[in-house]
C-alpha positions in Angstrom: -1.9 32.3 -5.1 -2.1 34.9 -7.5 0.9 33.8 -9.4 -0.3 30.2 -9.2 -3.3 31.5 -11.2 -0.8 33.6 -13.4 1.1 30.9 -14.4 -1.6 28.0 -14.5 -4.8 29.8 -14.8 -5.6 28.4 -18.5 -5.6 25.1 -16.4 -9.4 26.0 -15.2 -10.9 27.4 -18.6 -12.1 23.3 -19.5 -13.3 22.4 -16.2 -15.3 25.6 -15.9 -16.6 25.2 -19.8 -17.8 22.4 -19.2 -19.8 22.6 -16.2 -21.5 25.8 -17.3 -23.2 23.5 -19.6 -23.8 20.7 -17.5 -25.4 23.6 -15.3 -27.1 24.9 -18.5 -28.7 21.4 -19.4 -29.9 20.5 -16.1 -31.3 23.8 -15.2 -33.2 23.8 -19.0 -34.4 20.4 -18.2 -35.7 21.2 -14.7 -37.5 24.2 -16.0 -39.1 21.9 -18.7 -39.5 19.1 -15.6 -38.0 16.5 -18.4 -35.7 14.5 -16.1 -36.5 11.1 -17.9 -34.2 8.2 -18.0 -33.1 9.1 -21.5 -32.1 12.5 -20.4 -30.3 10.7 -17.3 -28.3 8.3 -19.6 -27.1 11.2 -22.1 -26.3 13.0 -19.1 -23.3 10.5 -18.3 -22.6 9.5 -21.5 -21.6 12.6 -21.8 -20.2 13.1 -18.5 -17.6 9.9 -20.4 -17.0 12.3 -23.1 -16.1 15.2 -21.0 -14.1 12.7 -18.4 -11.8 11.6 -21.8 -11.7 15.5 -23.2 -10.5 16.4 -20.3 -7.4 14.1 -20.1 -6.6 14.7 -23.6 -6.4 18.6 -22.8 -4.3 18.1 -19.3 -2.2 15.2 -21.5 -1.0 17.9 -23.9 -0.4 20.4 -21.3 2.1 18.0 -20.0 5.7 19.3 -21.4 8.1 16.8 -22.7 11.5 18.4 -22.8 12.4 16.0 -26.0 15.2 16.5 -29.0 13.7 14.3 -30.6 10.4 15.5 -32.7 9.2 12.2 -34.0 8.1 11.1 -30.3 5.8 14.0 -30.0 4.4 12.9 -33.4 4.0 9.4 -31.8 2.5 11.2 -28.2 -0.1 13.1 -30.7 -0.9 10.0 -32.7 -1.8 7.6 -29.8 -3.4 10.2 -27.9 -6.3 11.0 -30.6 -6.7 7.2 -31.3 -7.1 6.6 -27.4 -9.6 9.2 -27.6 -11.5 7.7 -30.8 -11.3 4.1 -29.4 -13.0 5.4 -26.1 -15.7 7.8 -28.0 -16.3 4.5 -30.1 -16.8 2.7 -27.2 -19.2 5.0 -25.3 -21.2 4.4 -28.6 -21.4 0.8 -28.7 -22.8 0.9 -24.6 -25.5 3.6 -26.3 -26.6 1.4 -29.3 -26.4 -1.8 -26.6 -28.3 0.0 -23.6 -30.2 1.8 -26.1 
């Protein structure tokens, strides 16, 4: 186990960033007693933006045993433009919904 955590231990640094400060925004709001249904809706909105941040990061900690440099170029390229098309959609539902 410890070598699992060794090796792949960086794996958990995301998951755990992130849910400090989900833990950090809901306790702040409790305190406050603000649980309206705006703060509900930001709340997963940006659960969306974590979901997609998340797959970016495990995505490039994929290893591609390529010669070939130009197809990591092409990986990196489509990867960041996923991730803008999806952060551009999350928008449009929170203009629409608004």
């Amino acid at each position: 186990m410890m070598l699992f955590l060794r090796k792949y231990g960086f794996l958990f640094i995301p998951p755990v960033y992130w849910l400090i400060y989900l833990g950090a925004r809901l306790t702040y709001n409790g305190l406050t007693g603000e649980f309206s249904a705006d703060f509900l809706q930001g709340i997963r909105h940006e659960g969306v933006y974590i979901i997609c941040s998340l797959c970016v990061f495990y995505f490039f900690c994929l290893e591609v045993e390529v010669g070939d440099g130009e197809f990591s170029a092409n990986i990196l390229f489509l990867i960041v433009f996923f991730h803008v098309v999806l952060l551009f959609i999350t928008l449009l539902i929170c203009l629409w919904q608004g």
